[in-house]
Backbone as CSV, one residue per row, in Angstrom:
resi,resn,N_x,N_y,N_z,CA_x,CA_y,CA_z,C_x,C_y,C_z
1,UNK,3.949,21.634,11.689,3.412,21.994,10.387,3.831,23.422,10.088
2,UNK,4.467,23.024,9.562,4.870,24.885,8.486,3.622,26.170,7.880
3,UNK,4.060,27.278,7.502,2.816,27.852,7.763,2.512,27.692,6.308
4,UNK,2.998,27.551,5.351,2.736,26.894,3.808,1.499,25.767,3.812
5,UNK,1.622,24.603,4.577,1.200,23.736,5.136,0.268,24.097,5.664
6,UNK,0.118,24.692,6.592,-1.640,24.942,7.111,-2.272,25.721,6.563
7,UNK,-1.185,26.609,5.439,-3.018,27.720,4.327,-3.186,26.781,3.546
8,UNK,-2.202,25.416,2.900,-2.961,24.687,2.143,-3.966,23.964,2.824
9,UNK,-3.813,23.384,3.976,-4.803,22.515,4.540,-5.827,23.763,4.567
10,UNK,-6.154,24.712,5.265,-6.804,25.973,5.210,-7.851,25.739,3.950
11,UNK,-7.056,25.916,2.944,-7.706,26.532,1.565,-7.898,25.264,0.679
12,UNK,-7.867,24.449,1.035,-8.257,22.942,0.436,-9.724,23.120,0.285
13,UNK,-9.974,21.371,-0.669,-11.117,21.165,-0.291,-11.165,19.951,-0.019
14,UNK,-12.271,19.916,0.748,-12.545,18.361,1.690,-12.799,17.379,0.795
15,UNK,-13.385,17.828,-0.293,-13.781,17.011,-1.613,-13.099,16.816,-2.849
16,UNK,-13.321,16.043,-3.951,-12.939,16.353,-5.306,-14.114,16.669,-6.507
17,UNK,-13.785,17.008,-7.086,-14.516,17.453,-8.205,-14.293,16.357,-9.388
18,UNK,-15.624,15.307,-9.819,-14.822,14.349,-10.685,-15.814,14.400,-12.209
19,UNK,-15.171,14.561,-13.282,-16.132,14.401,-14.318,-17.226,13.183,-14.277
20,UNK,-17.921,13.116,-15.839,-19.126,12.103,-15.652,-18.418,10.713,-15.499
21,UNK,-17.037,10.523,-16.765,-16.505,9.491,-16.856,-15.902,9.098,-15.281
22,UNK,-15.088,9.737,-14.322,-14.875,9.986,-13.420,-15.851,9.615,-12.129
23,UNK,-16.714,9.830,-11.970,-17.708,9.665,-11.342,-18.521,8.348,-12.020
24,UNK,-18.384,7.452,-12.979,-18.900,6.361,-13.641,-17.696,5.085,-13.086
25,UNK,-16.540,5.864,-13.086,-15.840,4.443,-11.900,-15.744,4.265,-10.722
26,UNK,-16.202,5.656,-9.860,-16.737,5.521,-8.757,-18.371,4.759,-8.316
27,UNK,-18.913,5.245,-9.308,-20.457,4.396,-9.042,-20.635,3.057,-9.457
28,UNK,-19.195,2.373,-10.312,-18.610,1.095,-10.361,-18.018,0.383,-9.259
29,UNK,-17.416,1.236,-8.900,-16.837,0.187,-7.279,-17.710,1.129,-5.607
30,UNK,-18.745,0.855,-5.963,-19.402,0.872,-4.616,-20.170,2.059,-4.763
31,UNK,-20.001,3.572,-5.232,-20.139,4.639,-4.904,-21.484,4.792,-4.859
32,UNK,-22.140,5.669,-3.940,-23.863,6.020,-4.013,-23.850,7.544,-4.978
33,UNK,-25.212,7.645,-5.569,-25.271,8.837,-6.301,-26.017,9.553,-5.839
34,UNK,-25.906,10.850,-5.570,-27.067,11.561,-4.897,-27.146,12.575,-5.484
35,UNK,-28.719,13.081,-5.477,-29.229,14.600,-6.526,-29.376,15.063,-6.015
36,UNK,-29.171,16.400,-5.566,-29.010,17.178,-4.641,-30.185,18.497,-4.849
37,UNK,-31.381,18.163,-6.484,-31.968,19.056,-6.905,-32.883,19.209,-6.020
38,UNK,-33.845,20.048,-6.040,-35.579,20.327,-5.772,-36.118,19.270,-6.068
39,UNK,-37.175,18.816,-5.724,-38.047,17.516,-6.586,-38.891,17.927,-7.751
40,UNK,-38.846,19.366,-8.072,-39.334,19.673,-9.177,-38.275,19.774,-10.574
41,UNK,-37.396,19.667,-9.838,-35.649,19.078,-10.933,-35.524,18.065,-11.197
42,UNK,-35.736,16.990,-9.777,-35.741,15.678,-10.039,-36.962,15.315,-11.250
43,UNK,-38.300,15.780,-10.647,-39.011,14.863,-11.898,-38.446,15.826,-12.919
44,UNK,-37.753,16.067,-13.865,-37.685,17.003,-14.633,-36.935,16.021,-15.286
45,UNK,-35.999,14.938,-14.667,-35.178,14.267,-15.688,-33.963,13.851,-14.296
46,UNK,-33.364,12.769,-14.200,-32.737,12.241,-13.335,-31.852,10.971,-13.407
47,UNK,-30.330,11.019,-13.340,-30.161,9.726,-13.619,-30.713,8.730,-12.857
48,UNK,-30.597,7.096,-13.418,-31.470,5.683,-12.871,-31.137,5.601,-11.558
49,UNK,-29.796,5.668,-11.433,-28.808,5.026,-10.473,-29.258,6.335,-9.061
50,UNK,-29.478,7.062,-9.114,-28.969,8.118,-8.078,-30.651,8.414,-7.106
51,UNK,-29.874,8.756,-6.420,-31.069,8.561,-5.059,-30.963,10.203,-4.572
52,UNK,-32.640,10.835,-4.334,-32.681,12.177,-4.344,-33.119,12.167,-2.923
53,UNK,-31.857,13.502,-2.753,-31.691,13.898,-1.217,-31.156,15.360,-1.592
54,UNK,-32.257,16.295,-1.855,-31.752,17.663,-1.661,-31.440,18.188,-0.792
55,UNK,-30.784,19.096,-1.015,-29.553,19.816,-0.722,-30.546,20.186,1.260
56,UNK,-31.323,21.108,1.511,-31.860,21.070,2.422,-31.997,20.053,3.617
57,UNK,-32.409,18.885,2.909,-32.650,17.444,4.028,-31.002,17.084,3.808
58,UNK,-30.069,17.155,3.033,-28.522,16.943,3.893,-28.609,18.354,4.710
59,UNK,-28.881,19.105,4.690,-28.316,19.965,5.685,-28.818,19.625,7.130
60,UNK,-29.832,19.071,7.097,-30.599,18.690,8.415,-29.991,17.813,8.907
61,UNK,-29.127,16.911,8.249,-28.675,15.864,8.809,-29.517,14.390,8.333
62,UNK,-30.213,14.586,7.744,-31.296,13.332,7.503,-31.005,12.729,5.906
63,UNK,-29.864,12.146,5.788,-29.407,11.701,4.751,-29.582,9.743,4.473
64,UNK,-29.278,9.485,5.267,-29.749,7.835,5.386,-28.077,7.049,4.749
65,UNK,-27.527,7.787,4.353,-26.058,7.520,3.517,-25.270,6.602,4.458
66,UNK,-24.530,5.429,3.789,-23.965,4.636,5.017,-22.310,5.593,4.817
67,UNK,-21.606,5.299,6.021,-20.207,6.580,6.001,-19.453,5.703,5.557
68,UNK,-19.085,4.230,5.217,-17.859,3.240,4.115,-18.527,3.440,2.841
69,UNK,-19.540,4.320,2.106,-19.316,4.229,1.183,-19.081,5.471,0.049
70,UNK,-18.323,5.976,-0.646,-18.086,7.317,-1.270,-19.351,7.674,-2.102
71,UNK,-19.674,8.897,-1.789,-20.814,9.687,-2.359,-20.652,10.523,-3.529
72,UNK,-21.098,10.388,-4.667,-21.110,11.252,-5.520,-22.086,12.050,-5.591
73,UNK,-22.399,13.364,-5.343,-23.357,14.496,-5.394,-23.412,15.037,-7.206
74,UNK,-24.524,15.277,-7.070,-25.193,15.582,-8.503,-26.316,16.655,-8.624
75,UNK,-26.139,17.757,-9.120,-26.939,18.892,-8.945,-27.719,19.353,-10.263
76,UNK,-28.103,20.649,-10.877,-28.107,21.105,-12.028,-26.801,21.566,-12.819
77,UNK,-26.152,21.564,-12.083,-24.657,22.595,-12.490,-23.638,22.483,-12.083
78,UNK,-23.325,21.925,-10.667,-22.224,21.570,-9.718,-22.049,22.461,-8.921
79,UNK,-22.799,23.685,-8.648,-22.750,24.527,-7.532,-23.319,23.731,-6.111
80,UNK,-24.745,23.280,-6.353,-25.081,22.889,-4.670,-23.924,21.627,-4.946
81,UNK,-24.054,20.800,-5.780,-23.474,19.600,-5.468,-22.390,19.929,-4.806
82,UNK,-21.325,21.205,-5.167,-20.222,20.541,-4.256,-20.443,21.516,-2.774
83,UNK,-21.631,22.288,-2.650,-21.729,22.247,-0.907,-22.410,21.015,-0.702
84,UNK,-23.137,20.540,-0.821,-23.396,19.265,-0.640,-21.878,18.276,-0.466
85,UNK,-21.179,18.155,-0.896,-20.063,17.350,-0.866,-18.830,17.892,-0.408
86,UNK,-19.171,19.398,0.435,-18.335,19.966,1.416,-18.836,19.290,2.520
87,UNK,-20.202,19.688,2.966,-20.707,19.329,4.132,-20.761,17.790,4.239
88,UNK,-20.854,17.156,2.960,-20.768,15.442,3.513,-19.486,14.858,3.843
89,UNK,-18.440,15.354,3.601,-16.939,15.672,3.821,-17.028,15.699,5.188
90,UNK,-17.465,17.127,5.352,-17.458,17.781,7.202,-17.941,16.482,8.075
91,UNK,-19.147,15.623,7.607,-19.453,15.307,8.324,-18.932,13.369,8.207
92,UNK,-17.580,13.443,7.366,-16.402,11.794,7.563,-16.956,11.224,6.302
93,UNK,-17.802,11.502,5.516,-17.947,10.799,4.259,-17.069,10.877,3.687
94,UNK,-16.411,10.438,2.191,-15.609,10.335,1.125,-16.645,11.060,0.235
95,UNK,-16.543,12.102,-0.182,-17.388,12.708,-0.891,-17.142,13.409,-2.397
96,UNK,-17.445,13.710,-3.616,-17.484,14.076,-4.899,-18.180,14.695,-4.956
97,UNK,-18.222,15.874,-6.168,-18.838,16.710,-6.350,-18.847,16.394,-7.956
98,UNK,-20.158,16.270,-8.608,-20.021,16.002,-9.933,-19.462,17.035,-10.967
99,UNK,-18.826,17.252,-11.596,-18.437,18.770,-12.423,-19.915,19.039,-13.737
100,UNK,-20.312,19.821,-13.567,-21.266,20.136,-14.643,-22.543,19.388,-14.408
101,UNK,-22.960,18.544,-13.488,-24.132,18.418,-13.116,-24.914,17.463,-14.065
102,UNK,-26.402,17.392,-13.899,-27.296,16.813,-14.884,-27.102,17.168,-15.990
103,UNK,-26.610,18.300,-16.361,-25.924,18.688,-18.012,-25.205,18.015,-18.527
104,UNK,-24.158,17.828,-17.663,-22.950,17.005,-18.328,-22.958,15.745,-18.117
105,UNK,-23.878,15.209,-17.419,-24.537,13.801,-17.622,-25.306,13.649,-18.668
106,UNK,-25.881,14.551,-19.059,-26.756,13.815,-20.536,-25.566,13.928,-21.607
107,UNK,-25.160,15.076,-21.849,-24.037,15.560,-23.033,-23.368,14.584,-23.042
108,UNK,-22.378,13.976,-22.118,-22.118,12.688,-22.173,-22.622,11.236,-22.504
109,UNK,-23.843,11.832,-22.375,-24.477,10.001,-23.490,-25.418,9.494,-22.160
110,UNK,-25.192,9.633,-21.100,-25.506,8.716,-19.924,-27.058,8.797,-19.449
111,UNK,-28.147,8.192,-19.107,-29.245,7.714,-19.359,-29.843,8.581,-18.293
112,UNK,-30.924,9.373,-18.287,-31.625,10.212,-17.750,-33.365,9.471,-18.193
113,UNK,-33.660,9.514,-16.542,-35.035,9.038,-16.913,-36.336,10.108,-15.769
């Protein structure tokens, strides 16, 4: 491996970053959704589909997530989401990071309950 080659592997990321539409054909063919908020975020407004596992209890390791299936992380903003979807990376998931968060899930039309 060339040294070009290992600052990209280096400076990568383990994840991708996928819009709402983006992240709506992943949660079409298999993908789990996860909120990565406080539970005082969650009740605040939450999509149907997505299952809340903040950011803290993934760090512990206590996620319940099966590893064949790709995770989409979902935050307020896309900051925790994509450590959240570094560390689910680190640890062999297929992992996403939502871009713009519960924001750009409603702005987009998509159903918050």
């Amino acid at each position: 491996m060339g040294l070009i080659d290992a600052l990209k592997k280096a400076f990568s990321k383990p994840y991708k970053t996928v819009s709402v539409a983006e992240a709506k054909e992943l949660l079409a063919s298999r993908a789990v959704l996860i909120d990565v908020r406080s539970a005082q975020e969650w009740r605040s407004g939450h999509a149907p589909q997505a299952k809340h596992l903040p950011l803290d209890r993934l760090q512990t390791g206590a996620s319940g997530l099966q590893k064949g299936r790709p995770v989409v992380a979902m935050c307020q903003s896309g900051v925790r989401s994509a450590s959240a979807a570094r560390l689910l990376a680190s640890q062999g998931y297929e992992a996403y990071s939502l871009r713009g968060g519960i924001g750009a899930w409603r702005q987009a039309g998509e159903p918050v309950r």
